[in-house]
Backbone as JSON Lines, residues from 0, in Angstrom:
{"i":0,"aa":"X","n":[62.57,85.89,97.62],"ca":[63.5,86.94,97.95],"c":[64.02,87.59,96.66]}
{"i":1,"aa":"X","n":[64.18,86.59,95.59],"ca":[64.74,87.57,94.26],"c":[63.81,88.18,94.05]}
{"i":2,"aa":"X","n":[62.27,88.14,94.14],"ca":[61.33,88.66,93.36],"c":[61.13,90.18,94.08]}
{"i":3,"aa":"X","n":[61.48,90.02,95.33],"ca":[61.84,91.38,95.99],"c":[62.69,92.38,95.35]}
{"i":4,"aa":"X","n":[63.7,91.68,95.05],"ca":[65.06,92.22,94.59],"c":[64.79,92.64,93.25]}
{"i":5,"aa":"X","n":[64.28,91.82,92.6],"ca":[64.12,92.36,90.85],"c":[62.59,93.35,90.89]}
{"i":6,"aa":"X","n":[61.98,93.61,92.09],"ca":[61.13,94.72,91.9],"c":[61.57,96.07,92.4]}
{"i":7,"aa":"X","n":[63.0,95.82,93.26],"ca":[62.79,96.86,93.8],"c":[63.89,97.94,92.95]}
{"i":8,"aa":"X","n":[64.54,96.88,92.22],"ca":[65.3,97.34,90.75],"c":[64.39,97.57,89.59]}
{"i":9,"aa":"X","n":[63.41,98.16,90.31],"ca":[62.3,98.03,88.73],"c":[61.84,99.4,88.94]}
{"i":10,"aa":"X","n":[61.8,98.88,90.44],"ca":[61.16,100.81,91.3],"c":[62.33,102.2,91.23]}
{"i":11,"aa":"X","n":[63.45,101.42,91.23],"ca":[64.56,102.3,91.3],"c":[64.9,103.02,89.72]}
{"i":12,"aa":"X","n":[64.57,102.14,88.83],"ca":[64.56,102.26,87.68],"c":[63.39,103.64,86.78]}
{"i":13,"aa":"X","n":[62.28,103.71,87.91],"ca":[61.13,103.65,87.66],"c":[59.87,103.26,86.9]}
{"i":14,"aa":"X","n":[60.16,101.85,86.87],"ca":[59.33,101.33,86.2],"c":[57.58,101.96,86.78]}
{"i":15,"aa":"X","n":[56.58,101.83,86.0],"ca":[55.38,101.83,86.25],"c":[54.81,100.96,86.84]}
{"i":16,"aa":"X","n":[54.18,100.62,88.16],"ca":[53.27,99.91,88.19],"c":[54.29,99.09,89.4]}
{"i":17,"aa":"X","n":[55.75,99.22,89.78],"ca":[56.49,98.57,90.32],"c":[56.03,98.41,92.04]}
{"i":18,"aa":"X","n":[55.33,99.47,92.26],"ca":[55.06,99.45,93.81],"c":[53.74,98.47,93.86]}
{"i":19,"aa":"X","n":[53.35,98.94,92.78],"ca":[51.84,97.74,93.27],"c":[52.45,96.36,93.43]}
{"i":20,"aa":"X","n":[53.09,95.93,92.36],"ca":[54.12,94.65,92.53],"c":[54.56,94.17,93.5]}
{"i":21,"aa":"X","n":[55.55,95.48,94.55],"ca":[56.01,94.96,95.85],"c":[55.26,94.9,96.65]}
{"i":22,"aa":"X","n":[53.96,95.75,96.4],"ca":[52.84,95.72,97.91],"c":[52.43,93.74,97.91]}
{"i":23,"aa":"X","n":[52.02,93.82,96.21],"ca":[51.54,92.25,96.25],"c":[52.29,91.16,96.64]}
{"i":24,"aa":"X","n":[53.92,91.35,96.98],"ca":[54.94,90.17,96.86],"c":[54.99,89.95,98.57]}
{"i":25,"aa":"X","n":[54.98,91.69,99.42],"ca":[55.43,91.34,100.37],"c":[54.39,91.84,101.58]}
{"i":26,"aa":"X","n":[53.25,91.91,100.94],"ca":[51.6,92.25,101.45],"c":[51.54,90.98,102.62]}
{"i":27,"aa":"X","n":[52.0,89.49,102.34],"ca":[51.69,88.61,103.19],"c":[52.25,88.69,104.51]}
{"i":28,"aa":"X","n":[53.84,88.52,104.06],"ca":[55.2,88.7,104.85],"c":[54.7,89.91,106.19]}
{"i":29,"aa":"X","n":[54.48,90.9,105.33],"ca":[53.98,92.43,106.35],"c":[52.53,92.08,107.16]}
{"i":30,"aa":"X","n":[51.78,91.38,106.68],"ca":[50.46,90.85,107.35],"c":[50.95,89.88,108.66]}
{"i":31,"aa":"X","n":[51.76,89.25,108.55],"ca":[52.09,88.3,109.24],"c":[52.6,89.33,110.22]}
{"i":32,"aa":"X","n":[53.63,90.18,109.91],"ca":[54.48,90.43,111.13],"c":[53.68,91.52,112.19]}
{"i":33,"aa":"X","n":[52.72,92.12,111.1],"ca":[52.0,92.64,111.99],"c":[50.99,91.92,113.04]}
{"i":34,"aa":"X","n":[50.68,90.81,112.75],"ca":[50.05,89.82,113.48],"c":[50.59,89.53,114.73]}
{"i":35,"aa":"X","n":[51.83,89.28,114.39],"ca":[52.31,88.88,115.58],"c":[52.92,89.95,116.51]}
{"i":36,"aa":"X","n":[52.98,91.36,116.11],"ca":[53.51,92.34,116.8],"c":[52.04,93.27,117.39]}
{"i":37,"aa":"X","n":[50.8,92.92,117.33],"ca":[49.47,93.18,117.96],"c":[49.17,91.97,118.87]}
{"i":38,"aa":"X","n":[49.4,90.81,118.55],"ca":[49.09,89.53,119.35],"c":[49.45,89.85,120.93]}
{"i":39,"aa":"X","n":[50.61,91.01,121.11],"ca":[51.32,91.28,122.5],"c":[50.26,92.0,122.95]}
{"i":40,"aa":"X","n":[49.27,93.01,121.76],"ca":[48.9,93.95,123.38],"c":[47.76,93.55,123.79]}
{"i":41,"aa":"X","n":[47.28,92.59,123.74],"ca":[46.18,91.74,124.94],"c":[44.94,92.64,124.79]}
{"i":42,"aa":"X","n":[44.43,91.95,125.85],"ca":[43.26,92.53,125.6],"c":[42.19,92.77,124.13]}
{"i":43,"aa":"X","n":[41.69,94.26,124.11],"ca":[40.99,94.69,123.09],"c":[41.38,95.23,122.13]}
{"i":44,"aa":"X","n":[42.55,94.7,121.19],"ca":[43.33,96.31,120.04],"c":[42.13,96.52,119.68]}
{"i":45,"aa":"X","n":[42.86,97.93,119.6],"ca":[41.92,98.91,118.64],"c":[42.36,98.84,117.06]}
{"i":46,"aa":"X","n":[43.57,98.53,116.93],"ca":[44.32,98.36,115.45],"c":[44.39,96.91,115.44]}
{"i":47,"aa":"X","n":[43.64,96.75,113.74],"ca":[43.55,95.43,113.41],"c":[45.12,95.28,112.14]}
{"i":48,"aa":"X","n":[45.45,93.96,112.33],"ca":[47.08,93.37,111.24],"c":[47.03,94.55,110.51]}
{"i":49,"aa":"X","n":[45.82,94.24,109.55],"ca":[45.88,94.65,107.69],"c":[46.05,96.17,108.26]}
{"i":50,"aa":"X","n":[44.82,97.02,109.08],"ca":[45.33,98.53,109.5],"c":[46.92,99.07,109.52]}
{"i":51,"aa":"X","n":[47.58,98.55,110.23],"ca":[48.9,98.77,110.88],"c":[49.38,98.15,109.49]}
{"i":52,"aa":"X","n":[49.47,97.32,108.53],"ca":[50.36,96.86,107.2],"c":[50.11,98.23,106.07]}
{"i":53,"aa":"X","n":[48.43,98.58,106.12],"ca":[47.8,99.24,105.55],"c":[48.56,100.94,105.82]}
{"i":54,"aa":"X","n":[48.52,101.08,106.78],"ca":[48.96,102.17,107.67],"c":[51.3,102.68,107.57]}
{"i":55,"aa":"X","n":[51.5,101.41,107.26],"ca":[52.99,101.36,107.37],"c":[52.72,101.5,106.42]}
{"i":56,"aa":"X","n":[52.9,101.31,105.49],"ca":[52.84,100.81,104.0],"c":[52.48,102.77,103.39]}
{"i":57,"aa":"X","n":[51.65,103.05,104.0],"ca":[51.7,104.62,103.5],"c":[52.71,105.33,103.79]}
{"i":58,"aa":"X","n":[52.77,105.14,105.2],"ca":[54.47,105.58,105.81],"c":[55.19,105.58,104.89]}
{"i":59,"aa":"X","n":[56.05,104.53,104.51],"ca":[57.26,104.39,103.87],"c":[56.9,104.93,102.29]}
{"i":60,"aa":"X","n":[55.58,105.18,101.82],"ca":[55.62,106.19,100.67],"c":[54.48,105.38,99.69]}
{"i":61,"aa":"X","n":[52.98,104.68,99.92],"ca":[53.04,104.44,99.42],"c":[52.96,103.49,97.83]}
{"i":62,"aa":"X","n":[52.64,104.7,97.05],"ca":[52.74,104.15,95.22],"c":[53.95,105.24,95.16]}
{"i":63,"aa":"X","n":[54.71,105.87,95.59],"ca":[55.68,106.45,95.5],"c":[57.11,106.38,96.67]}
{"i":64,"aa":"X","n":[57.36,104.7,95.96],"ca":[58.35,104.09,97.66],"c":[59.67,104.69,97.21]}
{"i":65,"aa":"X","n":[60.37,104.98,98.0],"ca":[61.74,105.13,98.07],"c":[62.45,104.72,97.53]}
{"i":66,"aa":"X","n":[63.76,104.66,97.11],"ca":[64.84,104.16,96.78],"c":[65.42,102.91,97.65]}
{"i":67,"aa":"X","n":[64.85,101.58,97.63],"ca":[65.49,100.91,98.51],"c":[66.56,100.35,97.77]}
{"i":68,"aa":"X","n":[67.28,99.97,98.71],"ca":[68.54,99.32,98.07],"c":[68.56,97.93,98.0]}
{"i":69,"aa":"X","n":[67.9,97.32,99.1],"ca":[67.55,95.81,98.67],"c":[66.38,95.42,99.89]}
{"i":70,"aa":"X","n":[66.06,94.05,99.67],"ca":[65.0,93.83,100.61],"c":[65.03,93.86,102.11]}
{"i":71,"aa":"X","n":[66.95,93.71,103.03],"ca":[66.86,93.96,103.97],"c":[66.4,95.03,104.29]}
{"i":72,"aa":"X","n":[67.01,96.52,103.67],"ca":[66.83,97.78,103.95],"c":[65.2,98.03,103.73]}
{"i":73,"aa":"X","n":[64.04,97.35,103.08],"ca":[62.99,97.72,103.02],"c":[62.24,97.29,103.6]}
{"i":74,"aa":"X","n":[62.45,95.94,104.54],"ca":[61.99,95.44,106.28],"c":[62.56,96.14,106.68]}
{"i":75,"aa":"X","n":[63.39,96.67,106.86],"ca":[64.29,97.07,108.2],"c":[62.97,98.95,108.34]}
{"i":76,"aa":"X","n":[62.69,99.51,107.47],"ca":[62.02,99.79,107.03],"c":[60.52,99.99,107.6]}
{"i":77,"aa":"X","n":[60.38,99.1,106.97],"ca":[58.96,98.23,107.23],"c":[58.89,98.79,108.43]}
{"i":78,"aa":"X","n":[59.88,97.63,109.38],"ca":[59.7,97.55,111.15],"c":[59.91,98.23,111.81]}
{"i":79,"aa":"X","n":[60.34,100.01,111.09],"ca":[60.56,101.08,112.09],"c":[59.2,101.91,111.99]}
{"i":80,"aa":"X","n":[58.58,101.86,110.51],"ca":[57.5,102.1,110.52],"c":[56.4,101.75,111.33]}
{"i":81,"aa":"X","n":[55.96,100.5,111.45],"ca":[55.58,99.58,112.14],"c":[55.66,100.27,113.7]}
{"i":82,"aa":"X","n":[56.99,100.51,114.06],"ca":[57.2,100.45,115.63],"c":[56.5,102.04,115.86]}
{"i":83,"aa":"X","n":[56.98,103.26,114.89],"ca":[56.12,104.76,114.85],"c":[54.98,104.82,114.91]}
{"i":84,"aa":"X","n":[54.21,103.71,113.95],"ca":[52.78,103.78,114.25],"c":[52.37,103.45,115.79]}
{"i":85,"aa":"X","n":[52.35,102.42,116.16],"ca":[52.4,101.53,117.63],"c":[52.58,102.79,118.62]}
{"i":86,"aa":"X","n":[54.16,103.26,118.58],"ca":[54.47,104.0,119.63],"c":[53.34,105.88,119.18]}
{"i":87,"aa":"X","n":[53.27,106.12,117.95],"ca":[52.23,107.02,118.28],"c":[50.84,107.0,118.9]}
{"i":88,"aa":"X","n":[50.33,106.1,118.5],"ca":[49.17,105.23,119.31],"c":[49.21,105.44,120.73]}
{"i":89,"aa":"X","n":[50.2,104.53,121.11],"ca":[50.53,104.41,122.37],"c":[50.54,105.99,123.22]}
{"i":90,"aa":"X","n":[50.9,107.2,122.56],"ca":[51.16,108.65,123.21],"c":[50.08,108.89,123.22]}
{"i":91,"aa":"X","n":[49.38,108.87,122.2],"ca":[47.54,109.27,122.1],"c":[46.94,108.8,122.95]}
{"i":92,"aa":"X","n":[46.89,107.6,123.19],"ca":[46.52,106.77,124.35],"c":[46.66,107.43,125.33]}
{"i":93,"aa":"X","n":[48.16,107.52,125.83],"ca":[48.44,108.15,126.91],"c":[47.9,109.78,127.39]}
{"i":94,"aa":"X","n":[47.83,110.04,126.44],"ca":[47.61,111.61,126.45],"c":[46.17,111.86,126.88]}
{"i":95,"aa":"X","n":[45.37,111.06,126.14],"ca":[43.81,110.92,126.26],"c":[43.58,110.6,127.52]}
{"i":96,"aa":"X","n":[44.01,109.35,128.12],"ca":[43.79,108.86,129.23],"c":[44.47,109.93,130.44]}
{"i":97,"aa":"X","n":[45.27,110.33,130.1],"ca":[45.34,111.56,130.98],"c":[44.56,113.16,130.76]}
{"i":98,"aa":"X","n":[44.02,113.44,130.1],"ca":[42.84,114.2,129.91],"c":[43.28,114.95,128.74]}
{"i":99,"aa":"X","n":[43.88,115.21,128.22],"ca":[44.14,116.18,127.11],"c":[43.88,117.25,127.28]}
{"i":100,"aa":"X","n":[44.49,118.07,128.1],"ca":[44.13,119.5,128.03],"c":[42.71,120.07,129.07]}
{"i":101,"aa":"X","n":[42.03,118.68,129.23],"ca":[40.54,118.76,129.63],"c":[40.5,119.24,131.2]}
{"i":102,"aa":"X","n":[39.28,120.06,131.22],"ca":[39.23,120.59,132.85],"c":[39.06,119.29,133.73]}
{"i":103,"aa":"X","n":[39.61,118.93,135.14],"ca":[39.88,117.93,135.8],"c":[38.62,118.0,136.51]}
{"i":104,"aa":"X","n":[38.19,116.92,137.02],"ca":[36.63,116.33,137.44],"c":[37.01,115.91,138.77]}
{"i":105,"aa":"X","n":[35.99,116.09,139.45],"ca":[36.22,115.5,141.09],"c":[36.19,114.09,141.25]}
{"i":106,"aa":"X","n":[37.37,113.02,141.61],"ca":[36.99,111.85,141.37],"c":[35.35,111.24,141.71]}
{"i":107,"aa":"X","n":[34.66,111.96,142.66],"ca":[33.78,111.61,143.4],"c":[32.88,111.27,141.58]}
{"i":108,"aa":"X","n":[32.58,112.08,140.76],"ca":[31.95,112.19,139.45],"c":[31.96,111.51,138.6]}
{"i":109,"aa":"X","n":[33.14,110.5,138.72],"ca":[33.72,109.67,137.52],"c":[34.31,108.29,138.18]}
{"i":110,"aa":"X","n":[34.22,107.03,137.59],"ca":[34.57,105.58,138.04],"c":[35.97,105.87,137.6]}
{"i":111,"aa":"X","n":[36.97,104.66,138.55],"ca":[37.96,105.08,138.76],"c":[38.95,104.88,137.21]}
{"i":112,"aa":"X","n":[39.42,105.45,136.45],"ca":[40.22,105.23,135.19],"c":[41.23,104.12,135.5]}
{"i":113,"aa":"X","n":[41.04,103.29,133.89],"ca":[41.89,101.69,134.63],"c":[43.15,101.84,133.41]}
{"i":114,"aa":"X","n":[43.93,102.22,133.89],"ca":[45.58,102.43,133.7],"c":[46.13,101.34,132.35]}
{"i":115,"aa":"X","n":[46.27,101.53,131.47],"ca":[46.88,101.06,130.22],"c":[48.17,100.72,129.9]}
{"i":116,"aa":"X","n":[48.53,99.64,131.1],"ca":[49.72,99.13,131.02],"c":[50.17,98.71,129.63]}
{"i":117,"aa":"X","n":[49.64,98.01,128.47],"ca":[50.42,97.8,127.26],"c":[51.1,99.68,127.22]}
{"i":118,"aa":"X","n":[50.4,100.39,126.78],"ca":[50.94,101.71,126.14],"c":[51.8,101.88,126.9]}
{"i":119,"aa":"X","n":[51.61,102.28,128.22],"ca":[53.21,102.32,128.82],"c":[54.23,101.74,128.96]}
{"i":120,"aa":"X","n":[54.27,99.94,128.93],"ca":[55.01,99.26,128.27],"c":[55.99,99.92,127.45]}
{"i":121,"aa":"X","n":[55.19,99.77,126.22],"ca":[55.22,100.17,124.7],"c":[56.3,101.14,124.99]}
{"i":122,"aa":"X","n":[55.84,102.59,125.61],"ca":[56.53,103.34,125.46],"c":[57.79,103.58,126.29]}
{"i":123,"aa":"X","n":[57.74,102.56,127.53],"ca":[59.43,102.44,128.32],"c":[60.07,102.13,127.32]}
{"i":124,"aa":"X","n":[59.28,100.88,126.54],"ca":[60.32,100.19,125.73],"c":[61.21,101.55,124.71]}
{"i":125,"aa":"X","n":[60.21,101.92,123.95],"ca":[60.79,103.0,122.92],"c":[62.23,103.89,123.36]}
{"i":126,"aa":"X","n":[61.36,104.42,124.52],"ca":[62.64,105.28,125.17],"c":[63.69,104.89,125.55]}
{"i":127,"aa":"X","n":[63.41,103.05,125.91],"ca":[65.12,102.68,126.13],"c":[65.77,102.32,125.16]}
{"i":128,"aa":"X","n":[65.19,102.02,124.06],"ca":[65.28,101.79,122.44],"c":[66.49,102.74,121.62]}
{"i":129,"aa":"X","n":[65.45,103.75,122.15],"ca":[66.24,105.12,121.37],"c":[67.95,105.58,122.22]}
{"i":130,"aa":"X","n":[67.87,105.14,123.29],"ca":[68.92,105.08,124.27],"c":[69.95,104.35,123.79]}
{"i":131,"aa":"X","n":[69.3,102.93,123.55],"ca":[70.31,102.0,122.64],"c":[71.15,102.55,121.55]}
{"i":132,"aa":"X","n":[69.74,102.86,120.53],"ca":[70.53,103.34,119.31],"c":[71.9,104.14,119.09]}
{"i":133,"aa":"X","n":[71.58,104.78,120.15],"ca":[72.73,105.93,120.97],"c":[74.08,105.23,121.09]}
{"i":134,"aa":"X","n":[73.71,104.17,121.77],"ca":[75.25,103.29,122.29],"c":[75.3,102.33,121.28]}
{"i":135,"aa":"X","n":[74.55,101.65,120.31],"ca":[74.73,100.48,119.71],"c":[73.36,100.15,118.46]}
{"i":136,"aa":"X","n":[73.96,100.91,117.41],"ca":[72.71,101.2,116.29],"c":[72.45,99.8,116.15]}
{"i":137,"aa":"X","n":[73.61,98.93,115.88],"ca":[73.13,97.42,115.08],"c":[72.3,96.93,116.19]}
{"i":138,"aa":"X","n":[72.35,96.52,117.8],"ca":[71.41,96.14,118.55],"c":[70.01,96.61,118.29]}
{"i":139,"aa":"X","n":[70.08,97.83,118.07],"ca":[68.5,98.17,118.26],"c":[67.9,98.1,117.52]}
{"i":140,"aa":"X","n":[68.26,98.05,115.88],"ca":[67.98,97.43,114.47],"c":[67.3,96.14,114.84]}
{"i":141,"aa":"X","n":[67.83,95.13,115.33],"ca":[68.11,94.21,115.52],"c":[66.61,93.75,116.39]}
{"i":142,"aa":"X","n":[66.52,95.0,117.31],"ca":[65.01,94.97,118.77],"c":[63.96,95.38,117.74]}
{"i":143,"aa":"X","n":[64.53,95.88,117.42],"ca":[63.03,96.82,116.21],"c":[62.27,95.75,115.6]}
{"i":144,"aa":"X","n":[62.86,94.95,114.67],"ca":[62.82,93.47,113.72],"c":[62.25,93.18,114.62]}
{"i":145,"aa":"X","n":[62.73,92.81,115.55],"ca":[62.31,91.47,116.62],"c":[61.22,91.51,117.67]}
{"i":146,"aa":"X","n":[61.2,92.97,118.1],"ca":[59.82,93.17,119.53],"c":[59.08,94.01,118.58]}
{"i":147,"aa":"X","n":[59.44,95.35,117.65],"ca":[58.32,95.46,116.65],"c":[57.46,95.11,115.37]}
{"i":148,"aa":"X","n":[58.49,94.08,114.91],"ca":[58.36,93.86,113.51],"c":[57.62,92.29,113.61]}
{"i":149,"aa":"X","n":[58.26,91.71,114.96],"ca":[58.1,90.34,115.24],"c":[58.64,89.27,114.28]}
{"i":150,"aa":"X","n":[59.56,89.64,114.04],"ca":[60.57,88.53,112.79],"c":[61.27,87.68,114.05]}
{"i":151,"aa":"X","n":[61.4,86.16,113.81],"ca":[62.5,85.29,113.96],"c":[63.55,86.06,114.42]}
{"i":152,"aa":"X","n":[64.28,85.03,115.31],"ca":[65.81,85.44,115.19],"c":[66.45,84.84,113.88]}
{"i":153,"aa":"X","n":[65.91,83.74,113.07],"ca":[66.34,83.6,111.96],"c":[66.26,84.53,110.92]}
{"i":154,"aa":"X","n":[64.87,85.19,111.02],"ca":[64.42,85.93,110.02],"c":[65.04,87.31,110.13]}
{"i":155,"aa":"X","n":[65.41,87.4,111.31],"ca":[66.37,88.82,111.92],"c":[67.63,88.79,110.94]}
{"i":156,"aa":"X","n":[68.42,87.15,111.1],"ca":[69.74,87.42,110.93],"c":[69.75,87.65,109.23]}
{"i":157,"aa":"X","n":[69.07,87.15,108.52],"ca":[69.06,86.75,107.14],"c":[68.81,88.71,106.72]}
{"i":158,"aa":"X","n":[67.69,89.35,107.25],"ca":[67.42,90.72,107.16],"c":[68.61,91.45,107.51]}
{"i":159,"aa":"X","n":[69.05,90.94,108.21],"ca":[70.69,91.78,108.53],"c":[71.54,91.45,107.89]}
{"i":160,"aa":"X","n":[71.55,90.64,107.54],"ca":[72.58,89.87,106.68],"c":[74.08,89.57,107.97]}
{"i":161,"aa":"X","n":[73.73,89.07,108.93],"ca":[74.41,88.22,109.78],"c":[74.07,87.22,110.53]}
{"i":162,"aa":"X","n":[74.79,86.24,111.22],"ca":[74.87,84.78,111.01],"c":[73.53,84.42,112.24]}
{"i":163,"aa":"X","n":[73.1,83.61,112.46],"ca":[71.73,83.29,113.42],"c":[72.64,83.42,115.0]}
{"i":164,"aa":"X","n":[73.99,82.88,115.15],"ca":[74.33,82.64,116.26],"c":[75.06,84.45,116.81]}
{"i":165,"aa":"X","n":[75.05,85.3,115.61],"ca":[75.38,86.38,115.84],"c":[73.87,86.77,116.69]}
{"i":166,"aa":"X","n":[72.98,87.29,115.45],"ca":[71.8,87.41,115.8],"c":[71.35,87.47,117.36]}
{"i":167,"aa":"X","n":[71.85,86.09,117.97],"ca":[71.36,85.05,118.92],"c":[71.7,85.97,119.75]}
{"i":168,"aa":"X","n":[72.85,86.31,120.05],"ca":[74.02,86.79,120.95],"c":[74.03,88.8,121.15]}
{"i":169,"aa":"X","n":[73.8,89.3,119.67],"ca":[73.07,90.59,119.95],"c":[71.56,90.43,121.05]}
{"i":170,"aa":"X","n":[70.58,89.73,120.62],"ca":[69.39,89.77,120.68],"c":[69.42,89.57,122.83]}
{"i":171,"aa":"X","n":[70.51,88.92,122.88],"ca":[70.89,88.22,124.28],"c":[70.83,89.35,125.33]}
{"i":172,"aa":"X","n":[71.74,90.35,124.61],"ca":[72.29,91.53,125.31],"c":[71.67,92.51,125.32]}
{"i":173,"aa":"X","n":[71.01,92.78,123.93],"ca":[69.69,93.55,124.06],"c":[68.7,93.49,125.16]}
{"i":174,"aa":"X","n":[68.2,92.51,124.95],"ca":[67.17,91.99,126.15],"c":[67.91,92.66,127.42]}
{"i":175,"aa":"X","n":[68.84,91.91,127.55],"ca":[69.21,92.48,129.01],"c":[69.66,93.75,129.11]}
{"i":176,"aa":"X","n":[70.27,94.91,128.39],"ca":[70.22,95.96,128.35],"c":[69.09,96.54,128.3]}
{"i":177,"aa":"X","n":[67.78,96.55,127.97],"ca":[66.86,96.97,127.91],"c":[66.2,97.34,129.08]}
{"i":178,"aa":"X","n":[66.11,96.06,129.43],"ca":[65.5,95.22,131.13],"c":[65.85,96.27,131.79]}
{"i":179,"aa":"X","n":[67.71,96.34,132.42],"ca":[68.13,97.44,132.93],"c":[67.34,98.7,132.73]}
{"i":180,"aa":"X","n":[67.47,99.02,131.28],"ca":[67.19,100.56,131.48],"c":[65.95,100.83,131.97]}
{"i":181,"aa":"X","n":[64.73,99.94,131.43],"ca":[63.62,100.17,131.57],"c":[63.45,99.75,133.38]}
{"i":182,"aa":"X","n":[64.13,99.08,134.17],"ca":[63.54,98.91,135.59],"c":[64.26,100.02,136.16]}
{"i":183,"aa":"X","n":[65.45,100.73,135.62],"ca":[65.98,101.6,136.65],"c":[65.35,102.88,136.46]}
């Protein structure tokens, strides 16, 4: 965690060569979480870990990263990136599978199209997400880490810099606020 911290005071500084540094420190950390935030959509991904680490990682800027202020703020980061890629995917998906623009075919012509429940998932989730943020930024910080980023609730609270049983107790209400929005 210091080695985070003393690079990203190196980047801010502008040292040379400082981003390659952080890609190498926290290349694993980001491999991992993407692992476990593809492991959900079953089936066949089309996006492999390293893609989506590979892919965020340009997002956020990158041999020319931002100004972070410390390592929470550059997961926190990370896992919104992370969740933009996913949820653009997910629209493309959607969009495609509904024809894009394309002249419509007589079903009689075509086997029947088999419906892509992850993407729509994916994308209730987003929309009740963004709903949250609305009523309660720290909760949805909090969902982002956790259903996109796939961090711990330990690894949540330490990134937030609040206590595991806090964590515990956001993460509680989330869930069930979500649930709501997304079944009604």
């Amino acid at each position: 965690m210091r080695d985070v911290t003393l690079v990203l005071e190196a980047m801010q500084q502008g040292e040379a060569g400082a981003a390659d540094r952080l890609m190498q420190i926290v290349y694993d950390e980001l491999h991992a979480l993407a692992v476990a935030r593809l492991a959900g959509e079953g089936g066949n991904p089309t996006l492999q870990p390293t893609e989506l680490v590979h892919e965020a990682w340009l997002r956020l800027g990158g041999d020319h990263q931002a100004p972070w202020r410390n390592r929470a703020h550059f997961f926190s980061a990370a896992a919104e990136a992370m969740r933009r890629i996913l949820i653009d995917r997910a629209r493309r998906r959607r969009r495609l599978r509904r024809g894009s623009g394309q002249r419509p075919l007589c079903l009689d012509e075509v086997d029947e199209p088999v419906a892509d429940a992850d993407a729509e998932h994916l994308l209730a989730v987003d929309d009740a997400l963004e709903r949250l943020a609305v009523e309660d930024a720290e909760r949805a910080e909090l969902v982002k880490l956790r259903y996109f980023a796939g961090l711990t609730l330990e690894e949540t609270a330490k990134v937030l810099g609040i206590s595991e049983s806090t964590a515990k107790r956001r993460w509680t209400f989330a869930r069930a606020w979500l649930f709501r929005e997304i079944r009604s």
